[in-house]
C-alpha positions in Angstrom: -18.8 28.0 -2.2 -18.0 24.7 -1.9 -16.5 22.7 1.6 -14.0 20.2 2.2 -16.5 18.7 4.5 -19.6 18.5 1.6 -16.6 16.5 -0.6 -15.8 14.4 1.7 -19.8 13.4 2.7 -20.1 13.3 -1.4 -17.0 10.8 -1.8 -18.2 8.3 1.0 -22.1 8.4 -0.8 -20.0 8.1 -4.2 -18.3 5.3 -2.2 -21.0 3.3 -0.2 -23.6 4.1 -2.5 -26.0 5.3 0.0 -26.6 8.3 3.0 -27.2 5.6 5.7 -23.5 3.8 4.8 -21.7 6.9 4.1 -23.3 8.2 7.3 -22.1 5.1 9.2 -18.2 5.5 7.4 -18.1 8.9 8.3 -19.6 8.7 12.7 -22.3 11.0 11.9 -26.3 10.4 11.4 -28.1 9.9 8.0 -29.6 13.3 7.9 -26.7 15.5 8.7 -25.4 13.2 5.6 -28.6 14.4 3.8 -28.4 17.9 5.1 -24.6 18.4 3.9 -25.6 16.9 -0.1 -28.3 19.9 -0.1 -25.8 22.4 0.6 -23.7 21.1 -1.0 -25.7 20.6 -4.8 -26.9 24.0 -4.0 -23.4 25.3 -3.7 -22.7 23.1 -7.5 -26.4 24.9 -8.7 -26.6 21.6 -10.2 -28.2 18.0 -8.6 -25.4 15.7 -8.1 -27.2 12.2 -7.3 -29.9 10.8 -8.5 -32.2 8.9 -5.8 -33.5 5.5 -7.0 -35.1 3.7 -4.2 -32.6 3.4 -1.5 -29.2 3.5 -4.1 -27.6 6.8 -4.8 -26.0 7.2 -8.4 -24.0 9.8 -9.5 -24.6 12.7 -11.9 -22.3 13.5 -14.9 -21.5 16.6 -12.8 -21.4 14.8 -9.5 -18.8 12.2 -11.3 -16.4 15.5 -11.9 -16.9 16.6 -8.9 -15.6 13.1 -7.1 -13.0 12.8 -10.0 -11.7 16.5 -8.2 -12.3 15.7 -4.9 -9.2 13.7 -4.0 -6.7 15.9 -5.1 -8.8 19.1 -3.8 -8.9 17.5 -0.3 -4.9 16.7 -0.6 -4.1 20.9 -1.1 -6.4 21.5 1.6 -4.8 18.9 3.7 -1.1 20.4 2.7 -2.1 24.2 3.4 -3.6 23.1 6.8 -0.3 21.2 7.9 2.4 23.7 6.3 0.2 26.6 8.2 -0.1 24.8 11.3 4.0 24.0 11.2 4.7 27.9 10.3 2.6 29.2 13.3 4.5 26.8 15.5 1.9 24.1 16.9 4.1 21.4 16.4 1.7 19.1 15.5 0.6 17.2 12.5 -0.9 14.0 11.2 0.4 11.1 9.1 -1.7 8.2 7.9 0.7 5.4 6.2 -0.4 2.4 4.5 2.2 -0.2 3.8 2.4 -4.0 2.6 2.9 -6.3 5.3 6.6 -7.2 4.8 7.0 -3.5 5.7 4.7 -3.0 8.4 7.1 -5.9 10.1 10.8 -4.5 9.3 10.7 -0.7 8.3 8.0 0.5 9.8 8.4 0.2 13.4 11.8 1.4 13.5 10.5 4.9 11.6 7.5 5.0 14.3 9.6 4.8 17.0 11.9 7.5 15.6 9.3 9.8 15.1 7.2 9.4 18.5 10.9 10.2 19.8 11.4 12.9 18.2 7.9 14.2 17.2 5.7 13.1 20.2 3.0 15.8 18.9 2.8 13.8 15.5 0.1 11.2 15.2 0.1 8.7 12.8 -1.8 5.8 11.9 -0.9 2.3 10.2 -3.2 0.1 7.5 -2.0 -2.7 5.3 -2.2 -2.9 2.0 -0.5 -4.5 -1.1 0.2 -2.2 -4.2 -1.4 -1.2 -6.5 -4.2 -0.9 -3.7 -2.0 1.1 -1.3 -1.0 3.3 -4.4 -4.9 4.1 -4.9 -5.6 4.9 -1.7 -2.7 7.6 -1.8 -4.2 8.6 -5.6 -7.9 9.0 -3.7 -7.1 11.3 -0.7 -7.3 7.9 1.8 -3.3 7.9 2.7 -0.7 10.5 3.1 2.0 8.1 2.6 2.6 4.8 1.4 5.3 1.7 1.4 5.0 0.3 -2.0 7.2 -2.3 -4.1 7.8 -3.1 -7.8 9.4 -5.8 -9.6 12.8 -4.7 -12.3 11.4 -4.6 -15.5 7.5 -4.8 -15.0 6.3 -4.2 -18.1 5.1 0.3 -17.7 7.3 0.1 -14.2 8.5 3.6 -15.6 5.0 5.1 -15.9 3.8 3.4 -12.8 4.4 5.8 -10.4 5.4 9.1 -12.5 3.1 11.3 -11.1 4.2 10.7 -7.5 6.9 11.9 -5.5 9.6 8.9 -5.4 11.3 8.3 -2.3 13.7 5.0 -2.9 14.5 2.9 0.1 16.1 -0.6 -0.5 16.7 -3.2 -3.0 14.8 -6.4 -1.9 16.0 -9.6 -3.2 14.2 -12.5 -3.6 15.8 -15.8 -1.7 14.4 -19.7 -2.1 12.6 -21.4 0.7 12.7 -25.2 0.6 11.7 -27.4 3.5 14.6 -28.6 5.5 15.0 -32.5 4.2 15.3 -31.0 0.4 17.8 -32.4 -1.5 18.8 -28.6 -2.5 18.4 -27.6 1.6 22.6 -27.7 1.7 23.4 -25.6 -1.3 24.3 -22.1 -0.9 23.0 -20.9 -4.4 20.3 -22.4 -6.7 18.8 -21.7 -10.2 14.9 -21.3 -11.2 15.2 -23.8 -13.6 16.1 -26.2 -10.9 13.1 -26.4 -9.3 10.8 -26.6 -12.2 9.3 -29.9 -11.4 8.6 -29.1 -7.6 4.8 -28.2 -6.1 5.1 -24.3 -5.4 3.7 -22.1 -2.8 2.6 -18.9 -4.4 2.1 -15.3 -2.0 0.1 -11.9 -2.6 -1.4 -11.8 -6.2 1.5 -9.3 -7.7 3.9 -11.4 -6.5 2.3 -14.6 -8.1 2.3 -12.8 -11.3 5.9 -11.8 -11.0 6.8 -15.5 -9.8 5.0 -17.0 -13.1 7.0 -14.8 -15.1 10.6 -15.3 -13.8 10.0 -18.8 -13.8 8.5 -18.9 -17.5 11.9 -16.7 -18.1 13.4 -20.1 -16.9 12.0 -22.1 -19.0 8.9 -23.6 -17.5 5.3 -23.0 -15.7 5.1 -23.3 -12.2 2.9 -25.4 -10.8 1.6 -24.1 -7.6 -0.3 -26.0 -5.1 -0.9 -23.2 -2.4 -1.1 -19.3 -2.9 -1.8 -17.3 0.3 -1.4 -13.7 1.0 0.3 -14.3 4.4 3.8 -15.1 4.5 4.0 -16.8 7.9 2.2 -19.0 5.7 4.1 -19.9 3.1 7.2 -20.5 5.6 5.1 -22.8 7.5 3.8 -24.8 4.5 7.4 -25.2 2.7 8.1 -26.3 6.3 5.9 -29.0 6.6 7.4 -30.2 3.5 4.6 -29.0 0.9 6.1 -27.3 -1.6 8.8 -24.6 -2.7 8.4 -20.7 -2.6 10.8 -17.6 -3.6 10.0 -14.7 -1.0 11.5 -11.3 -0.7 14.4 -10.8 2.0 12.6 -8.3 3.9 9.4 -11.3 4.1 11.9 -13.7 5.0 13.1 -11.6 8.1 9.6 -10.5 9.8 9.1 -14.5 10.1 10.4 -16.8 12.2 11.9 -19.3 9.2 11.2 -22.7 11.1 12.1 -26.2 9.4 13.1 -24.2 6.2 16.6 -23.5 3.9 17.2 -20.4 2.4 19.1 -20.5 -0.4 20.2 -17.8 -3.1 18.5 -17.2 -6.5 19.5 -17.5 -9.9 19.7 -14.9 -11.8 19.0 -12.4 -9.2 15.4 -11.2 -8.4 15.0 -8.4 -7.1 12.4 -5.8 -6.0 12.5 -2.0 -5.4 10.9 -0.7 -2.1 10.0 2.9 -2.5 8.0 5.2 -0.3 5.3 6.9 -1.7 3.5 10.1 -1.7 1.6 13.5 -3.4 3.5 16.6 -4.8 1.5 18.6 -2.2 1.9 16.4 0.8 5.8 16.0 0.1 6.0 19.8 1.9 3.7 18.9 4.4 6.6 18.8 7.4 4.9 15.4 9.5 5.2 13.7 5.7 8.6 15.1 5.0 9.8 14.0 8.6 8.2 10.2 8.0 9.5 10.1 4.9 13.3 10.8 6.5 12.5 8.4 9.1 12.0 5.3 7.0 14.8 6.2 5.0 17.2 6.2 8.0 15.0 2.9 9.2 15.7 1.3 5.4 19.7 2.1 5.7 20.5 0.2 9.0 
């Protein structure tokens, strides 16, 4: 028989490529990680690494059995939290990933919600940007995640369609130019208008999305800084270095000194979505997270 515990020693190897890092991801030593693969490629009747020198590569049966593992460990992790809800413990565990923008305006309203209402409920809080975030939820490393994509991203449709699709809000995107702009007084302002400024670029998605809508306009940005930190970006339109477009939800987790916002034209817009698996959907701690951040997206 195999065990959830000889996966998840067999996806950190798959992972780190060796016992001594996979025993140093998972807080135990390097035998019990050598222990655990014996049972466990006895339990397969099959080997599922192959030692060379100090590396650990995978088998054709131990690639199938990491290709499994992810979703295998999500039912267990399901049945263990719907049986724990039925029996009454009132407990559970949540672990959410979001982008940053997120983490700063939905998020801790949600937390607080649920450590109100569910103090037995533990949950944990990582950053990171989609598509990342989406493959941690895809490999078993999240039960949750706060994700974002652009109106008509080319396979938006597909993105997503075996997930469970909780929408939250439309973001739209606003301008930032430094105060002294000669566009700093107008209310509303069109791409095309600031095709021959220096840009300030942010997280690699939404650089791709920002060369696009501005090649929609009719030219190629020419960007000067790109940083995945928004504070960032405010503070170098601030000092005068260039223009940016950020999302609304950005825009309000930073404290927009020396800047103008102004609004874009034509509208761009992104859809915030939580994120999860069929099976962890039912899970009650998910569910209840899930309800929290909608209530948190609607005030």
């Amino acid at each position: 028989m195999i065990e959830a515990r000889h996966l998840r020693v067999l996806r950190a190897v798959a992972g780190t490529g060796s016992f001594s890092a996979a025993a140093r991801e998972l807080g135990c030593t390097q035998p019990a990680v050598s222990q655990q693969m014996k049972a466990l490629e006895q339990s397969a009747g099959t080997p599922l690494l192959i030692r060379t020198g100090r590396e650990m590569r995978l088998t054709q049966a131990g690639e199938a059995l990491v290709r499994h593992a992810a979703g295998i460990l999500a039912g267990l992790t399901a049945a263990e939290e719907e049986v724990a809800a039925i029996a009454g413990l009132r407990a559970g565990r949540v672990r959410l990933v979001s982008f940053p923008s997120g983490s700063s305006t939905l998020v801790p309203t949600a937390l607080a919600a649920m450590r109100a209402g569910h103090p037995g409920t533990r949950i944990s809080l990582v950053e990171a940007e989609p598509p990342r975030s989406v493959e941690m939820l895809r490999e078993g490393d999240c039960d949750l995640a706060l994700a974002f994509r652009y109106g008509g991203a080319a396979g938006s449709a597909a993105e997503w369609e075996d997930l469970v699709v909780r929408p939250l809000l439309t973001d739209r995107l606003v301008g930032l130019v430094p105060e002294g702009h000669a566009l700093a007084g107008a209310e509303r302002v069109g791409m095309a208008e600031l095709a021959d400024e220096p840009w300030i670029a942010g997280c690699p998605r939404c650089r791709r999305h920002l060369v696009e809508v501005c090649e929609d306009a009719g030219f190629t940005p020419r960007i000067d800084f790109a940083t995945d930190d928004y504070p960032a970006v405010v503070g170098l339109v601030g000092a005068g270095l260039g223009v940016a477009v950020l999302p609304e939800l950005a825009v309000e987790s930073v404290r927009a000194k020396g800047v103008s916002t102004l609004v874009v034209e034509p509208a761009v817009e992104r859809e915030v979505v939580a994120l999860t698996l069929p099976d962890l959907a039912r899970v009650p701690a998910v569910a209840a997270t899930l309800a929290e951040l909608e209530r948190a997206a609607a005030r």
